[in-house]
N, CA, C and O of each residue as an XYZ file, in Angstrom:
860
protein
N      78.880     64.452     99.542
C      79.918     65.442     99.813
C      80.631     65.797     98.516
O      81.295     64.915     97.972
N      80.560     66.942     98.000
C      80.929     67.549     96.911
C      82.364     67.614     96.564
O      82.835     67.505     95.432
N      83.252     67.879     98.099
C      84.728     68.098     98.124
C      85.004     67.464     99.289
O      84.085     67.433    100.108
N      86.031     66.950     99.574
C      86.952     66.498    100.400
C      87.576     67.688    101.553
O      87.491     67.878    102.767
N      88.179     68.276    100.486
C      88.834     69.519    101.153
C      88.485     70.683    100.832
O      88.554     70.962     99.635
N      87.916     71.914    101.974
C      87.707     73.183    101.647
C      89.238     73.975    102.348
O      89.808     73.874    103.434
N      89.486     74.733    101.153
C      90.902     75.641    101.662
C      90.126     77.415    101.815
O      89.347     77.636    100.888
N      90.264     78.542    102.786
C      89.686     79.181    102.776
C      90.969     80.418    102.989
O      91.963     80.533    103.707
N      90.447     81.047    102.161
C      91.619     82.298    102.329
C      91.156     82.928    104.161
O      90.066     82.854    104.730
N      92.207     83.393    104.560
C      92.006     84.189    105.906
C      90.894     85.345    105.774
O      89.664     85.303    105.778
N      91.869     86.446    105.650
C      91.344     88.150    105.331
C      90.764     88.310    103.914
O      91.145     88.208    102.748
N      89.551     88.638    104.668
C      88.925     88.766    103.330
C      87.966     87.878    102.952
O      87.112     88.166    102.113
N      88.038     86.719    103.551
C      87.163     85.916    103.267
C      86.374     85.202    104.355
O      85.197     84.919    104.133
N      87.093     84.812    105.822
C      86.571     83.821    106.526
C      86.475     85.603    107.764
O      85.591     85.841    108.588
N      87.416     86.293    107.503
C      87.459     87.290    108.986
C      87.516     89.049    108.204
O      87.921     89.349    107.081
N      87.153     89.630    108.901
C      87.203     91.211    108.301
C      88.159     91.664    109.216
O      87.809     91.287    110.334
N      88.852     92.085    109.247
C      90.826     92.806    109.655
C      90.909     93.882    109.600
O      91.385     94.613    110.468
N      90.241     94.349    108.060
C      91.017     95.916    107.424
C      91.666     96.943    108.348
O      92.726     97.562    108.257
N      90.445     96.924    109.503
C      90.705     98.032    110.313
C      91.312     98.141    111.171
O      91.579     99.228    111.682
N      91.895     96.509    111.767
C      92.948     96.549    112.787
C      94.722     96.481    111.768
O      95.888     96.524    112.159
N      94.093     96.363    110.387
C      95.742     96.093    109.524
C      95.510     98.211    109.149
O      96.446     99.009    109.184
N      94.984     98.340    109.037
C      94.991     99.587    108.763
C      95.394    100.659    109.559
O      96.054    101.598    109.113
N      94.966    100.547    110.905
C      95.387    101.140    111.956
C      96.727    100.850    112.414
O      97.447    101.759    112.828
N      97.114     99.644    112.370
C      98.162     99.458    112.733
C      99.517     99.971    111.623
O     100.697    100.160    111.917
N      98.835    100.098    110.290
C      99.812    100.426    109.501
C     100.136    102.042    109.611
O     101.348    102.253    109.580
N      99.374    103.158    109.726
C      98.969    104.290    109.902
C      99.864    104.802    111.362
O     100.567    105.804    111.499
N      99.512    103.613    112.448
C     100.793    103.794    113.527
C     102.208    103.999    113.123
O     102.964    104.727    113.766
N     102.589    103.303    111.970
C     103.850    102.608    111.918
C     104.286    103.943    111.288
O     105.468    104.280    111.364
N     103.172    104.885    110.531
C     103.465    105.797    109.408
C     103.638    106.910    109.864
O     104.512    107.686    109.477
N     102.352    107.253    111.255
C     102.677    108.347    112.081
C     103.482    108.646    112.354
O     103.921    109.765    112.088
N     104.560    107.042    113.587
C     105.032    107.283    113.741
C     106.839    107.767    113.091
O     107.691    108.157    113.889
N     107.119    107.638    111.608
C     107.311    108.126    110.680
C     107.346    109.369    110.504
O     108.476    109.776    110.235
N     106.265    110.421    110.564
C     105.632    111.390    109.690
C     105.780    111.167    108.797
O     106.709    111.821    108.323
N     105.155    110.228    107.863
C     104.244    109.635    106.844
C     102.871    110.106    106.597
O     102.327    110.162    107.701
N     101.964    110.510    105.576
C     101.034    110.702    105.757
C     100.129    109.635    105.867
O     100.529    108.678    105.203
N      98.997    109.406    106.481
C      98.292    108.350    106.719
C      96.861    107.975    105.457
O      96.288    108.819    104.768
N      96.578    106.407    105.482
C      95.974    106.171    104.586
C      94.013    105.724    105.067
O      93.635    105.277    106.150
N      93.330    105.978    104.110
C      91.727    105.741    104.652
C      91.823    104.049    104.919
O      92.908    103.471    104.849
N      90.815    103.484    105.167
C      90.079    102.173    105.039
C      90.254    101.878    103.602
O      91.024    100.979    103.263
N      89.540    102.628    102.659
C      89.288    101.760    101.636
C      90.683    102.158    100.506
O      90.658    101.915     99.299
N      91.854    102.819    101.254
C      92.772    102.964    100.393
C      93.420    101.328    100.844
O      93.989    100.569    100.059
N      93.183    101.094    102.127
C      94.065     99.916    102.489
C      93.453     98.558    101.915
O      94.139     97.551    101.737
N      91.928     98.648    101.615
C      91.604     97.840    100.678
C      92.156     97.129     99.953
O      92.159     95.898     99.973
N      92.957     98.206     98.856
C      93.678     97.917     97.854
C      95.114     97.491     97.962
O      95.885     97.279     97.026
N      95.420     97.372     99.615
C      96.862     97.160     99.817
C      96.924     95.342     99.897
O      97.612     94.551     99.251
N      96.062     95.150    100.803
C      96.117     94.000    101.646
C      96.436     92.190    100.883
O      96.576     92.193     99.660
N      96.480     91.544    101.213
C      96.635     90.401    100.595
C      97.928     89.652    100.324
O      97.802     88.543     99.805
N      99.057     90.052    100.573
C     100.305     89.978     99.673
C     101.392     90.268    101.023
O     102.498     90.809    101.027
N     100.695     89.754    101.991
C     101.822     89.635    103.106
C     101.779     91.475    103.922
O     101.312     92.537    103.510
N     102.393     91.151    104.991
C     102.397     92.064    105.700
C     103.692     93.548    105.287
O     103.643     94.776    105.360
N     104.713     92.543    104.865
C     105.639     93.619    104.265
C     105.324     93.914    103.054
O     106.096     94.763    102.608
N     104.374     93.526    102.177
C     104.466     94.438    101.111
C     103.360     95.352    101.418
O     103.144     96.291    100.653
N     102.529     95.144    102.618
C     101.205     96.249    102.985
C     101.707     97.725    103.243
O     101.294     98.770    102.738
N     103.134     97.435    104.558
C     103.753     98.199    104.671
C     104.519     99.178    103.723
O     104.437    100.407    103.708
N     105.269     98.376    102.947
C     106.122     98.783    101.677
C     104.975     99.498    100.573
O     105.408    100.329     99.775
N     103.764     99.204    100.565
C     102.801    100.294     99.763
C     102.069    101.087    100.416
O     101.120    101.228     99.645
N     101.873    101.652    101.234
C     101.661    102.407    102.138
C     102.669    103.316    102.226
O     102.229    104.415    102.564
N     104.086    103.296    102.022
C     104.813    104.521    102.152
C     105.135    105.198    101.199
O     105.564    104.690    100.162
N     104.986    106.495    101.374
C     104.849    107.264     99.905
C     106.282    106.304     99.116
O     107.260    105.684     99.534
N     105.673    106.647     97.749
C     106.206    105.750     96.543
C     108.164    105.977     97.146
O     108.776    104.985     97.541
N     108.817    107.320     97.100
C     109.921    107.432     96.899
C     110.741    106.652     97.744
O     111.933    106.502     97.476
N     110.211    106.132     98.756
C     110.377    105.684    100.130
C     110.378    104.146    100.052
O     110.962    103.679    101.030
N     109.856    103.090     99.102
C     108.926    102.323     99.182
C     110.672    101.425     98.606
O     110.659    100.271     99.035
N     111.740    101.677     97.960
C     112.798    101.311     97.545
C     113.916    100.913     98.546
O     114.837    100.099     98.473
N     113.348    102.114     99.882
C     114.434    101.993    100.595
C     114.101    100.736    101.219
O     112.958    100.877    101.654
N     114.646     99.237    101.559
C     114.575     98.216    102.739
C     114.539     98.676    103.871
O     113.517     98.634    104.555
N     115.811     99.273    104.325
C     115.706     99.480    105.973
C     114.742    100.146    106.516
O     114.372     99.901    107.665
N     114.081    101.286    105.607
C     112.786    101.999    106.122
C     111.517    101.093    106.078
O     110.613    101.343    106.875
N     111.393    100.097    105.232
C     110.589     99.195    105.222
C     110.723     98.429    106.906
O     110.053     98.515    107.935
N     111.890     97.722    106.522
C     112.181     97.000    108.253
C     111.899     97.870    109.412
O     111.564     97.181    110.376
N     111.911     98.882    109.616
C     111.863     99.880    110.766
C     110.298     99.984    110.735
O     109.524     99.638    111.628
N     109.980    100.566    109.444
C     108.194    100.467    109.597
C     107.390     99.144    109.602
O     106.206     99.153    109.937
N     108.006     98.039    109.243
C     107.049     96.890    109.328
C     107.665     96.471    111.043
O     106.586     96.248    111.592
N     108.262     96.350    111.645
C     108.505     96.493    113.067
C     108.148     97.395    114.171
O     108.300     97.231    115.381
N     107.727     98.215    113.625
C     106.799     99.264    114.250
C     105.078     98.676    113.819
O     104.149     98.828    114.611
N     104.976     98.283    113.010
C     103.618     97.945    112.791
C     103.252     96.386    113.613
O     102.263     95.950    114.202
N     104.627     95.846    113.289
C     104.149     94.574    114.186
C     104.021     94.669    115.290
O     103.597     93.746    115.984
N     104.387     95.915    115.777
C     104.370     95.939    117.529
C     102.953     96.022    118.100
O     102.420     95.371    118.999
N     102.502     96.998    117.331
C     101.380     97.698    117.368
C      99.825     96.513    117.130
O      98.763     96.282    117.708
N     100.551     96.063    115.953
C      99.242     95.069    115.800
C      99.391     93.249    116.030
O      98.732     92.400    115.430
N     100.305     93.046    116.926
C     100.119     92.063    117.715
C      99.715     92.211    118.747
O      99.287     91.232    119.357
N      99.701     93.495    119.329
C      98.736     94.398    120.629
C      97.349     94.571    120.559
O      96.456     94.486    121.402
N      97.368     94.833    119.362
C      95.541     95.337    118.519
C      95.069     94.334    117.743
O      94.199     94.908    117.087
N      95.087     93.111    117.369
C      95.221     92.065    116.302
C      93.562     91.973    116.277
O      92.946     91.835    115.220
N      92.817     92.082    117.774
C      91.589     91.530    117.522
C      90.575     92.585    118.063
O      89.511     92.141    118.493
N      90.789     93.960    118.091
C      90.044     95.307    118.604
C      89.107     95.432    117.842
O      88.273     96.155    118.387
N      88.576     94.908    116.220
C      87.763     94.890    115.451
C      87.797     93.679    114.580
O      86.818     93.255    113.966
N      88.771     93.248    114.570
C      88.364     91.947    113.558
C      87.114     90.815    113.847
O      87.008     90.027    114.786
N      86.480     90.969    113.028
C      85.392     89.945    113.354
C      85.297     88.974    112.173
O      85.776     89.248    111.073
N      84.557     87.643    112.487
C      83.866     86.795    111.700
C      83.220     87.324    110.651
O      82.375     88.127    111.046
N      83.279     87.144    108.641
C      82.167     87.384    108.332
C      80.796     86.883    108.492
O      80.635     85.707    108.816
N      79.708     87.726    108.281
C      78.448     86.743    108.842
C      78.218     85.249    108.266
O      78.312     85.130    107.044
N      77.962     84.240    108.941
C      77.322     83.426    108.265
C      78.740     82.409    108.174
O      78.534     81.363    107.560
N      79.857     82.556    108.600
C      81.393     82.068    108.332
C      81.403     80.790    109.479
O      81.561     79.588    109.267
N      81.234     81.324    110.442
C      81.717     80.445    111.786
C      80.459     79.264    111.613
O      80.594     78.113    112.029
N      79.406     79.688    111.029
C      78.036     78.320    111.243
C      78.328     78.186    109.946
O      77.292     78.077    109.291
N      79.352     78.146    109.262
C      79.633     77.832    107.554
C      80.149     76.377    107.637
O      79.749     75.326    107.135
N      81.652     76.836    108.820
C      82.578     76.048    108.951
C      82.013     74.774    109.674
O      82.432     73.638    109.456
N      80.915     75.124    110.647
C      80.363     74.156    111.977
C      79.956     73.042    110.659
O      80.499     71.978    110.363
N      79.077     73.574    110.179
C      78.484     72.867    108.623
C      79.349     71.568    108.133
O      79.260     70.345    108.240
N      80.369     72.660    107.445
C      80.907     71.556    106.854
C      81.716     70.693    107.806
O      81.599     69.528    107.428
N      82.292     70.755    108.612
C      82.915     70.014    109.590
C      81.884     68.275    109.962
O      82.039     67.054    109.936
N      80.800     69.390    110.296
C      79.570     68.037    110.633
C      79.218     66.722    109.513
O      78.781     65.590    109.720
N      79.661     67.504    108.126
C      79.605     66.875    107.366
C      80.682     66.151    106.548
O      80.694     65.596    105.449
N      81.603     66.382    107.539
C      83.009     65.052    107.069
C      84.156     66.186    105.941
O      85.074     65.725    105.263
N      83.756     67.778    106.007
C      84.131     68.241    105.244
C      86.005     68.270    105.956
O      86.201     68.394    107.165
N      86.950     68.159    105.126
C      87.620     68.435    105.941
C      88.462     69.945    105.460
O      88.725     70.165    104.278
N      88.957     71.280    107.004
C      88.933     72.270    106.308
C      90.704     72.757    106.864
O      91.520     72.335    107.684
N      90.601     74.301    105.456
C      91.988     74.344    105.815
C      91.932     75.789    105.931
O      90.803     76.279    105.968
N      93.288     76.839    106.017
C      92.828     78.020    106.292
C      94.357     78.244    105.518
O      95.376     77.760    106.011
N      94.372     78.881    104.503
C      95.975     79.129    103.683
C      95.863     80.946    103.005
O      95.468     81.419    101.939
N      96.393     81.488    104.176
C      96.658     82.631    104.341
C      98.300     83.669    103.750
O      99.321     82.982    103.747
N      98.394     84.462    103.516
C      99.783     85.325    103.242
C      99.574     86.203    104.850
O     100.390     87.076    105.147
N      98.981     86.026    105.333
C      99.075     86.922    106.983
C     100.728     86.080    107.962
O     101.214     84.995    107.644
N     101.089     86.717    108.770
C     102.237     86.242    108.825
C     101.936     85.053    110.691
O     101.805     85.310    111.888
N     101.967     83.838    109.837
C     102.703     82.643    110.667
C     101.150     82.676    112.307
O      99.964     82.349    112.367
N     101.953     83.138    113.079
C     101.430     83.468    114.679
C     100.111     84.212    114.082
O      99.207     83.484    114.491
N      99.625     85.057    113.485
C      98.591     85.978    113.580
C      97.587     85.014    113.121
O      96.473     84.838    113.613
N      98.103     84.422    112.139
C      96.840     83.577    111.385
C      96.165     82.659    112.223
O      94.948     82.631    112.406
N      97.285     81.666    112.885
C      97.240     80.521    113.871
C      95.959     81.582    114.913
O      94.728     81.554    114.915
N      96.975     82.449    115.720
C      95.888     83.236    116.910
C      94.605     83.325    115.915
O      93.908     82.368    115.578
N      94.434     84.747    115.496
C      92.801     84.626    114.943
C      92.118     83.814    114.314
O      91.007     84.263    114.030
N      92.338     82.671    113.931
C      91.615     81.331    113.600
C      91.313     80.982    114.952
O      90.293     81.533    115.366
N      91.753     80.414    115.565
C      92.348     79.992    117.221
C      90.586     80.392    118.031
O      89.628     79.823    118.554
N      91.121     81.858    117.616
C      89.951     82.889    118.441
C      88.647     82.879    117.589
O      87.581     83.002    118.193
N      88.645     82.786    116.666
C      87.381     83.744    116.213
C      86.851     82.240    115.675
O      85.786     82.714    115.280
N      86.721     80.800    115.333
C      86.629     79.937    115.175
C      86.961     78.792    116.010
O      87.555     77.818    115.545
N      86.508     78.894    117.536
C      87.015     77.707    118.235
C      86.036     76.544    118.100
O      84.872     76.542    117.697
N      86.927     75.410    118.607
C      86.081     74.631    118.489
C      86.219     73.329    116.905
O      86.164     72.114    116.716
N      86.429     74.662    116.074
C      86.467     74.144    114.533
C      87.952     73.264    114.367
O      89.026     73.783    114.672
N      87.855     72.021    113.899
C      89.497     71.278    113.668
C      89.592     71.499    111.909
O      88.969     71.269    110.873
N      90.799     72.090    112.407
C      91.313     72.337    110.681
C      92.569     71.180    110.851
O      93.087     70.912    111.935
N      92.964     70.521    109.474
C      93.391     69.755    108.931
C      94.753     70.658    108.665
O      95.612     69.826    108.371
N      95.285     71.844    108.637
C      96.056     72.897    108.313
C      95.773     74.084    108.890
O      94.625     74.515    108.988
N      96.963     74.773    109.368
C      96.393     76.480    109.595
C      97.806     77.111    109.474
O      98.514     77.449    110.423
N      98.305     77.285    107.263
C      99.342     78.019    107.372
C      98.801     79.334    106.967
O      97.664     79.593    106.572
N     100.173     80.395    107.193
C     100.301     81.353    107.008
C     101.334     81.793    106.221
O     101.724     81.115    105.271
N     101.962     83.151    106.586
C     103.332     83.723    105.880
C     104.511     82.983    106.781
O     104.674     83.265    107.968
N     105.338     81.975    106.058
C     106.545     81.385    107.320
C     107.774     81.732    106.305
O     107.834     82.065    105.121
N     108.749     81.486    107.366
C     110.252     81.674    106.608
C     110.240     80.615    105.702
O     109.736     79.550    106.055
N     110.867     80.783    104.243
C     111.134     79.706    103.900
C     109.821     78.990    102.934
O     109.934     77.960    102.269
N     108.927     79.597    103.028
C     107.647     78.873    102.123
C     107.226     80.489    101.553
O     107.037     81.565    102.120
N     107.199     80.085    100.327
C     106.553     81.069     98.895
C     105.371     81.671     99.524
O     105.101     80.994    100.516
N     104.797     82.350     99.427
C     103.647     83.357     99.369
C     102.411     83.042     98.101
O     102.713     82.782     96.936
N     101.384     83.106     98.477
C     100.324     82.720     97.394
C     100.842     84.151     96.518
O     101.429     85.162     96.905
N     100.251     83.656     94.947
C     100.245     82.669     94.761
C     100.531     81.338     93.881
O     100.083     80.783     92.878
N     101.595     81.150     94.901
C     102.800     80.163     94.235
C     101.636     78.756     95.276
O     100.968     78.811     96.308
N     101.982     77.553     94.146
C     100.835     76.639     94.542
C     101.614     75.713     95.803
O     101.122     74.637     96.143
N     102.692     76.171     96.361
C     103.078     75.086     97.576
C     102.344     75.031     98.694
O     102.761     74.406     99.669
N     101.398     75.542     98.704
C     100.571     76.030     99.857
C      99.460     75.258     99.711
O      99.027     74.801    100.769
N      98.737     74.912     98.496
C      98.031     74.340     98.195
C      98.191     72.375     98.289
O      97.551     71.461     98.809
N      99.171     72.487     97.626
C     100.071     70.979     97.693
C     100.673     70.512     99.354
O     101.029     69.394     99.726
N     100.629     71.767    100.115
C     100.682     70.966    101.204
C      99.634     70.787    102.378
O      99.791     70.162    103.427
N      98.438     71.544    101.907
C      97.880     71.217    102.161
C      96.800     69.741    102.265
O      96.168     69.242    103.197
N      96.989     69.350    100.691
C      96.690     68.270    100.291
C      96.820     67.404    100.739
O      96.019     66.560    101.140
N      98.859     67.523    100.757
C      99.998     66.117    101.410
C      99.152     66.204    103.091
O      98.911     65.100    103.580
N      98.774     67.315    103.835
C      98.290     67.206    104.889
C      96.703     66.098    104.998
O      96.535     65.059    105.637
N      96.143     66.546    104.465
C      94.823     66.044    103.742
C      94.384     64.726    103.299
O      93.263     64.237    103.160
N      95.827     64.181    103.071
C      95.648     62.863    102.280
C      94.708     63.041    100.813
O      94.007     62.075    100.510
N      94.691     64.085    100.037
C      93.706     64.464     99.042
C      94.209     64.410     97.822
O      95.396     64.136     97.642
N      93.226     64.707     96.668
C      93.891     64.405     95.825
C      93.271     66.226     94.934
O      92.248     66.851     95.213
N      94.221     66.552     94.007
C      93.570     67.882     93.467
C      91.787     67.931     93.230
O      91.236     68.954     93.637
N      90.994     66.951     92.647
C      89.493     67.193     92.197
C      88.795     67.060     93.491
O      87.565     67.026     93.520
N      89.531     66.981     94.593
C      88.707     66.737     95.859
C      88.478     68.568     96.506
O      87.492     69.115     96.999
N      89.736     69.032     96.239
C      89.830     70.290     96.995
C      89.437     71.299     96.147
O      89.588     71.265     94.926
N      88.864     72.321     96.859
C      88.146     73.675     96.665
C      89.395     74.548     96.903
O      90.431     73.984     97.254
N      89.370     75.902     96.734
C      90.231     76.991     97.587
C      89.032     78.347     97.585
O      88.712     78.752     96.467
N      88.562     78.845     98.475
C      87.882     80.025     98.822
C      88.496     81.041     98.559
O      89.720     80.930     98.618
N      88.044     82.126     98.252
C      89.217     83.556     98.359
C      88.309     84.676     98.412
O      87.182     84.590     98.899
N      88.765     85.659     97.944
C      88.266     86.969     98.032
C      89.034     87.896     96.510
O      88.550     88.821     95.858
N      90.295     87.218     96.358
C      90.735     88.135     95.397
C      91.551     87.632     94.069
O      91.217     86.448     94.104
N      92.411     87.745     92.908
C      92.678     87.256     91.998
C      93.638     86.185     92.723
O      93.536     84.970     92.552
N      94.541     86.780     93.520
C      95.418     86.140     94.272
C      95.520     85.031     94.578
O      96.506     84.296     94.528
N      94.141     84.771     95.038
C      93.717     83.394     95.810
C      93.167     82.311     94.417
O      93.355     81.095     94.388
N      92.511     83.073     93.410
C      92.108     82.521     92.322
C      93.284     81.980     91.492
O      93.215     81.028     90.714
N      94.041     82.493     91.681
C      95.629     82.346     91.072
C      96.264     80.802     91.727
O      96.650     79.792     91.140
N      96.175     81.134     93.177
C      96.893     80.308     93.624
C      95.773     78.585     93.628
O      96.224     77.444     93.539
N      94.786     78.859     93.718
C      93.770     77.575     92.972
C      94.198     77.037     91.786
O      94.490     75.843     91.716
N      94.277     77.849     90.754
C      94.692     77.822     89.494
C      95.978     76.923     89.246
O      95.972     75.951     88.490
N      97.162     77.392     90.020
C      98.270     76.870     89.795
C      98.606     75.491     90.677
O      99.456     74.629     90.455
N      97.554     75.602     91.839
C      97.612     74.504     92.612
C      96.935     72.747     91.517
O      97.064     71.526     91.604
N      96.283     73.699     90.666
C      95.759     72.060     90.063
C      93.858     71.985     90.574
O      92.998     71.157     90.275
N      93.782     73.347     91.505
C      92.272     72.783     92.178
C      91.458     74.108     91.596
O      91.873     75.119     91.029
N      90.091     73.667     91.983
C      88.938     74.839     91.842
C      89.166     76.039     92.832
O      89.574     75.957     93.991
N      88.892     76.934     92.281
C      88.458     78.648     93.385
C      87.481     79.057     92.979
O      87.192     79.389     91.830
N      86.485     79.073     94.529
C      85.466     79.947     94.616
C      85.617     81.467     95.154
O      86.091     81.747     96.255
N      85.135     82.417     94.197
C      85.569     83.689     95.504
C      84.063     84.179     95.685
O      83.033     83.862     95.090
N      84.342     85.168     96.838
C      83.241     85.542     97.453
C      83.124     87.105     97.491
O      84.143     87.793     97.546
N      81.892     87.649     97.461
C      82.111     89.380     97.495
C      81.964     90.226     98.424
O      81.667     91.416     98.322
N      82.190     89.558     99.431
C      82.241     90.258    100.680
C      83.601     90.871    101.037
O      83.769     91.806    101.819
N      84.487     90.253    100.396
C      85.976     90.707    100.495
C      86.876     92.185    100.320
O      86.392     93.222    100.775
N      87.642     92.191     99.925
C      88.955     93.297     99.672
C      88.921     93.421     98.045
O      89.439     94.374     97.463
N      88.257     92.359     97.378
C      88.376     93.025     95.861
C      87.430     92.585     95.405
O      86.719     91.699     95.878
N      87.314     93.138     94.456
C      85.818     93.176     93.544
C      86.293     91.842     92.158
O      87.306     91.956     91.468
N      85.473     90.888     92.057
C      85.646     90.183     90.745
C      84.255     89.406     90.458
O      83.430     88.871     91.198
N      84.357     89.575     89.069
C      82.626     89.345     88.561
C      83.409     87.742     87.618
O      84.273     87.447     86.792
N      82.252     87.080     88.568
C      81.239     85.971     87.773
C      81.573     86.097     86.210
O      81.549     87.043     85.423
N      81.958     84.468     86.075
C      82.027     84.270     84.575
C      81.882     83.426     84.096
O      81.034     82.931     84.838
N      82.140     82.226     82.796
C      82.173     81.162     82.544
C      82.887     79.994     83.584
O      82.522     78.850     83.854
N      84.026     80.769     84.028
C      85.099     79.554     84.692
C      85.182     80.322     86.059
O      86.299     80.186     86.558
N      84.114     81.280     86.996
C      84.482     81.917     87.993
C      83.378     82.025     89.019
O      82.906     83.161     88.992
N      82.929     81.420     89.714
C      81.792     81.192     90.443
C      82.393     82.802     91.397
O      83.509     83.167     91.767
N      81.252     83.306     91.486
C      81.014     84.400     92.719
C      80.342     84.267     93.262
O      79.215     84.094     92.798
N      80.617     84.256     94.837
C      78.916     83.935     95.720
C      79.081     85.310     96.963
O      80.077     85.947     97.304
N      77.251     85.415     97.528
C      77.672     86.942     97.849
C      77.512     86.384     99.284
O      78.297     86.856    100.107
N      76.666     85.498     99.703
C      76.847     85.168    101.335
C      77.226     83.251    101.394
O      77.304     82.282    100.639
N      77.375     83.651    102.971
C      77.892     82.204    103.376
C      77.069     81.288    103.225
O      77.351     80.089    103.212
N      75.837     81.829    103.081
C      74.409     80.341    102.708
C      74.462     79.868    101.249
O      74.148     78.743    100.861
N      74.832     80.718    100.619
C      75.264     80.753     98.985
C      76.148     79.546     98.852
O      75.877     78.421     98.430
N      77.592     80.195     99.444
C      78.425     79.364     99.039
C      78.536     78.001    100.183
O      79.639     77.564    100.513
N      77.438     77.509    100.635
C      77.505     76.582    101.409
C      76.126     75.180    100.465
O      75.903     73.982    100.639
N      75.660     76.058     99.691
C      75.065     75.483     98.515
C      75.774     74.651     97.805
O      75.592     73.434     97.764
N      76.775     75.388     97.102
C      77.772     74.997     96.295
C      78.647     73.924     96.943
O      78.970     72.933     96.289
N      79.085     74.112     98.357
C      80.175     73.038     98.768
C      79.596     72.007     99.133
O      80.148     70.967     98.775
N      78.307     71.867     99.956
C      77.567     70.281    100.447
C      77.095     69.746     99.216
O      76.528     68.653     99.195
C-alpha cells in the first residue's frame, strides 16, 4: 500500500456538477436580469466555494455590492438544493476507483470548498456503500482550500502522518492546498482546469491511471 490516506477533491474530480452549478447559477441571474453564462464559461468559475461562483458570475460592476451577492447566492441555493443531482454524475472509472482502494485498506477522504450539506448528500448518493474516514466541505468557521486546515484535519481524523497522505484534485487550488498541507497532489484531466505534467506534477487522464499510481 503506497498511501495510507487518499484525500479527493469533490467537483471536478470524483463527480461532474458543472451543469447542475451552472444552471442553478443562471437561475439566480435570470432571476436578476443578469445576463446568463455558457458551461464552459462556468468552468472557469467553479472551485472556490459557492459564493465566490456567484459573486463572478455577476457582471463585474455588481460583483462589489454584498447584499446583491446574498440575495443571488440565496436564490441559487434554493434552486440547487432542488436540482443538486438532475445531472451530476460519477466520473467514469471513480466509484470502482474508490471500491479499490477501500478493499485494499486504503483509507479515503473527500475535502471539498462545495458548501457543508451538498458535499455530505452527493458523496452519500453517488458513492454508497464507500466509508470515508472524513466528508468535509465549505463550514462556518473553517478556511477554504487552499489554506492547509483541511488537510491537517483530515489526518488528525486518520490517525496519519503527512508522507502517508495523497490529495487528488483537478485544479491549482487543490495542488496548493497539498502543497501547504505538508502532503503530495495528484491532479487529474478530466476536471474544470487544465494543468500539464511536470517534474514535481503527476497528471493522470483516467481512473485506471491514477489507480496505478495509488496501489
Amino acid at each position: 500500500m503506497k498511501y495510507k490516506v487518499v484525500i479527493f477533491d469533490l467537483d471536478g474530480t470524483l463527480i461532474d456538477s458543472l451543469e447542475d452549478l451552472g444552471t442553478a447559477v443562471n437561475h439566480a441571474l435570470a432571476a436578476k436580469g443578469f445576463p446568463l453564462h455558457t458551461l464552459p464559461e462556468y468552468r472557469l468559475m467553479v472551485g472556490h466555494g459557492v459564493r465566490n461562483l456567484v459573486k463572478q458570475a455577476l457582471p463585474e460592476p455588481f460583483q462589489a455590492n454584498e447584499s446583491l451577492v446574498d440575495e443571488c447566492l440565496a436564490l441559487f441555493k434554493s434552486y440547487y438544493t432542488s436540482h443538486i443531482d438532475v445531472h451530476t454524475r460519477p466520473y467514469p472509472g471513480m466509484v470502482e476507483l474508490l471500491g479499490q482502494l477501500h478493499r485494499n485498506g486504503v483509507l479515503l477522504a473527500v475535502a471539498s470548498n462545495k458548501f457543508q450539506s451538498g458535499t455530505e448528500y452527493l458523496v452519500g448518493k453517488l458513492f454508497p456503500g464507500i466509508p470515508f474516514v472524513a466528508i468535509l466541505g465549505n463550514r462556518e468557521g473553517f478556511p477554504l482550500k487552499p489554506d492547509p486546515e483541511i488537510v491537517g484535519e483530515v489526518l488528525r481524523k486518520a490517525g496519519a502522518a503527512q508522507a502517508d497522505a495523497v490529495l487528488v484534485g483537478d485544479s491549482l487550488t487543490d495542488m496548493k492546498t497539498a502543497a501547504n498541507g505538508g502532503i503530495r497532489g495528484i491532479a487529474v484531466s478530466w476536471g474544470y482546469r487544465t494543468l500539464q505534467a511536470s517534474d514535481t506534477l503527476t497528471v493522470v487522464s483516467s481512473a485506471q491511471e491514477l489507480e496505478r499510481i495509488l496501489v
